[in-house]
N, C-alpha and C positions, 0 to 999 in steps of 0.2 A: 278309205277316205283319210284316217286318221294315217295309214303310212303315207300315204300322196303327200298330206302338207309338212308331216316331218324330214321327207325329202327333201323339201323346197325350200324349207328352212333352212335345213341342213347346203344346201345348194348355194343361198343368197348370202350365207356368212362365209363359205370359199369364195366367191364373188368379190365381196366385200372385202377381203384379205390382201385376195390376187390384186386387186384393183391400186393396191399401196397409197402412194401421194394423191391420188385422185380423190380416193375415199377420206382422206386428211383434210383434204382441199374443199371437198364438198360439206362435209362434217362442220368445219371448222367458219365458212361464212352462215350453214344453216344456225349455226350457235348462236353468230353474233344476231341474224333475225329473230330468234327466241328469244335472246336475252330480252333484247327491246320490247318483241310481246310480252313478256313476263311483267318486266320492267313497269312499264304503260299499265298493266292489268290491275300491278300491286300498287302503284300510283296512284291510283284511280281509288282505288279500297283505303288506303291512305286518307285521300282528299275528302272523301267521302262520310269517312270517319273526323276527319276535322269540321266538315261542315255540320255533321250532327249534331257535334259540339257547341259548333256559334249558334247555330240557330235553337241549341236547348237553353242558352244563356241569353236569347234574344229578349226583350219585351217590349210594347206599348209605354211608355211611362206619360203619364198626362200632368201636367206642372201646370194649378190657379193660381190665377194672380194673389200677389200678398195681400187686398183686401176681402178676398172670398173668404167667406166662413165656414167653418167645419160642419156646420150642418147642410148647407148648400152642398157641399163636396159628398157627405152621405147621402141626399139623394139624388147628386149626380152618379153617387157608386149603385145606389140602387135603379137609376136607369140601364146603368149597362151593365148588371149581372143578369136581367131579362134577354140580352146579347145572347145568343146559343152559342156561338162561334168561341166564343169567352167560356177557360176553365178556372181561373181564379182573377182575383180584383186583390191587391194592396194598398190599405192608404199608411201615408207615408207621413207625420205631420212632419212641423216646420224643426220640430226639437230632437223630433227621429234623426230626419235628416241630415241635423248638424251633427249629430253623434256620430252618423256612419262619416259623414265628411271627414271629422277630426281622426279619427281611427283610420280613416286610409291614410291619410295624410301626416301621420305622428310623426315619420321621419323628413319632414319637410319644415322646419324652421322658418323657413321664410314666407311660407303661405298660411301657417299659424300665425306666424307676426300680422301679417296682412290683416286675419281674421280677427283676431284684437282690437287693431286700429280702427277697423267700420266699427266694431263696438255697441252690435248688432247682429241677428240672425239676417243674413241676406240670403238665407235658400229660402225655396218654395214648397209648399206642400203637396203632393201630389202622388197619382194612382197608380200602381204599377199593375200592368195587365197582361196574363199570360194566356194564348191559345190554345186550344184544341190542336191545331196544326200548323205549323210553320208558316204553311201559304196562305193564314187565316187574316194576318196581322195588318196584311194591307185595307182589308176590308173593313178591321174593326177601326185603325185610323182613319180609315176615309167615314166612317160613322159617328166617330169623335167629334170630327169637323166638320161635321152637319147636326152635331145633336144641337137640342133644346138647347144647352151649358153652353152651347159654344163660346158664349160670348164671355165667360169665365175663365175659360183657357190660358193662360198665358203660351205655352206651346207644348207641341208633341213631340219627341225624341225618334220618331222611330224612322224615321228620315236616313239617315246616317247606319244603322243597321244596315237599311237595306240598300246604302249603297254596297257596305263592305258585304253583304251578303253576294252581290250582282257581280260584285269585284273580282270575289273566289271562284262563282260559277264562272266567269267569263276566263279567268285562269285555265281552272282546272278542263276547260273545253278546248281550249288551245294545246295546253300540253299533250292532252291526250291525244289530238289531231296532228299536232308534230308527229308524236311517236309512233303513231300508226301506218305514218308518211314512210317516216325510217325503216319501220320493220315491213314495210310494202318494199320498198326499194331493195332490200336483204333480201327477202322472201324471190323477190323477181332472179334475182343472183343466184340464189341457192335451186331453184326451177333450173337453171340455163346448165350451171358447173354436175349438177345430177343427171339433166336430160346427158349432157356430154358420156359422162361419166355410165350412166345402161348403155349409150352405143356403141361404144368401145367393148363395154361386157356383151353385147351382143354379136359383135363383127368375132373377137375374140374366141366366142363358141360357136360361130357359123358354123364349123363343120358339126358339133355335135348335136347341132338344132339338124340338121341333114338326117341325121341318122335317126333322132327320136320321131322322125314325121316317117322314115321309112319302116318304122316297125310300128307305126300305126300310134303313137304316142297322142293323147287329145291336144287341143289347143291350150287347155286350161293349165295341164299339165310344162306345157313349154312357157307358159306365160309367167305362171304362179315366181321363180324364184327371182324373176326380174321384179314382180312387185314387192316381193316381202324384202328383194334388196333396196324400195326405196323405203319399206317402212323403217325398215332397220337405220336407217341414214337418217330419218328423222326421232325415231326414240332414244338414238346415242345423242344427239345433238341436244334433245330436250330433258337428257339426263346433266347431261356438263352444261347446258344454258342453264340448269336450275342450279346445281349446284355453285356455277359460280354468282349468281342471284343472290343467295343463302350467303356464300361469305361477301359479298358486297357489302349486305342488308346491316352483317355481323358488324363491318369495319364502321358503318356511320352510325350503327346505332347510339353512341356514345354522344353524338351530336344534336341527333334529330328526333330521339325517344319521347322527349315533351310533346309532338306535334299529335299523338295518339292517345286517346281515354287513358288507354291499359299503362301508358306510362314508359312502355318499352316498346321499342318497334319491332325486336327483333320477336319478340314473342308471338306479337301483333301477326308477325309476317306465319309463322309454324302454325298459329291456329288458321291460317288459309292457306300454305303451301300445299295442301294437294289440291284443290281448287287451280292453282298459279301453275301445277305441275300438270295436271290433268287436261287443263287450253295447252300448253304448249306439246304436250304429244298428241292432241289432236293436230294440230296446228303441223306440228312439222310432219306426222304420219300422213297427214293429206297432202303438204308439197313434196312430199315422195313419193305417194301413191300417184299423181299428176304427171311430174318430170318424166315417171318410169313409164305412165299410159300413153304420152305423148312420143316417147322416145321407140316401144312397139309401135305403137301407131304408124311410123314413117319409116321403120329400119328393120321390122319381123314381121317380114313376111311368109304366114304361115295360112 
């Protein structure tokens, strides 16, 4: 068994050789369909990681009006830490507040000046509230704006999260529906220039398929090195679609590093490159395993 497939092996890389420009040609758009899966996958892992980020930074923030009182406001906090959905509550007062204000704002002269001239605290005091889970936040503002307190509210912030939360998903679902468009369209390409590509290897050895059926050769055996010639077509392709991935990642990271926790993309990209590498030799070893079934299928007849 073990000699049968090292034959075949050994068979589908002369194949492969013999076949010159073709197997160049074929190789060469299965890449650019890899890249793009790749591309897309890492994308996605990317986005993915950005969005964990915004939504770890999300909160509820609930702002009373400036004549609630701090005791109203505690046990308005102690209404909604009975919330289960709720893993912490911040009250924020009005002197908190201006403190964080003035500290973001040090290098801004002109909205210091501003703050001067009111000659006043004009922030509000209010809750900051973090979820158990991301998809918690809608619930616990829509509870905000039915509690008891409502009518103390001045307003809720978390409005505007959750557009730019809707924003990214509705991004990050586009791109990756483009990209899969594109690497559908490669893929279909790279099927057509392969299937071509085993019939020519097949018409090529007609007479030698002649002879292994007349000394009794199996079927399996005549089949075998047409398929491992389309595996092979797809794990070269999914080794130089990855590696030009890798240095792509390498050229932007210098631009685009911020966008990920870890601070570095390229790194970001190595702790999942064989994940990235492992889809794409499935990926192209199934449109060579296909090209090459489909090209026996109609042209070996055995």
């Amino acid at each position: 068994m073990f000699l049968i497939i090292g034959r075949t092996i050994k068979e589908s890389f002369i194949n492969f050789w013999r076949n010159g420009w073709l197997s160049v040609a074929a190789v060469s758009v299965l890449v650019l369909s890899l890249f793009v899966v790749g591309a897309v996958f890492t994308m996605g892992m990317v986005a993915d990681n950005v969005l964990k980020n915004v939504e770890g930074k999300v909160n509820v923030s609930v702002y009373f009006k400036s004549d609630v009182s701090e005791e109203k406001i505690s046990q308005s906090k102690n209404d909604l830490e009975s919330f289960k959905e709720i893993s912490s509550i911040e009250y924020v007062s009005k002197d908190k507040a201006l403190e964080i204000f003035k500290k973001d704002n040090a290098d801004e002269p002109v909205i210091m000046q501003s703050l001067e001239e009111i000659g006043e605290n004009p922030l509000l005091a209010s809750l900051v509230i973090k979820a158990n889970n991301p998809s918690q936040y809608q619930s616990i503002s829509d509870y905000v704006s039915n509690a008891s307190f409502k009518d103390d509210v001045s307003r809720i912030n978390y409005g505007k999260n959750k557009d730019l939360i809707n924003r990214l998903n509705g991004i990050i679902f586009q791109s990756k529906k483009i990209g899969l468009v594109v690497a559908g369209i490669f893929g279909a390409v790279s099927i057509l220039i392969i299937f071509n590509t085993i019939r020519i290897t097949i018409y090529t050895h007609k007479q030698e398929i002649e002879v292994m059926r007349l000394v009794g050769a199996s079927n399996m055996f005549i089949r075998l090195p047409f398929i491992f010639e389309g595996i092979l077509y797809g794990v070269i392709a999914s080794l130089i679609a990855s590696l030009i991935l890798m240095v792509a990642i390498k050229f932007i990271n210098v631009y685009a590093s911020s966008v990920v926790s870890s601070g570095n993309l390229f790194t970001f990209y190595l702790s999942h490159a064989p994940y990235v590498l492992g889809l794409q030799i499935a990926i192209g070893a199934f449109l060579g395993i296909t090209s090459s079934w489909i090209a026996m299928q109609k042209y070996l007849k055995i």
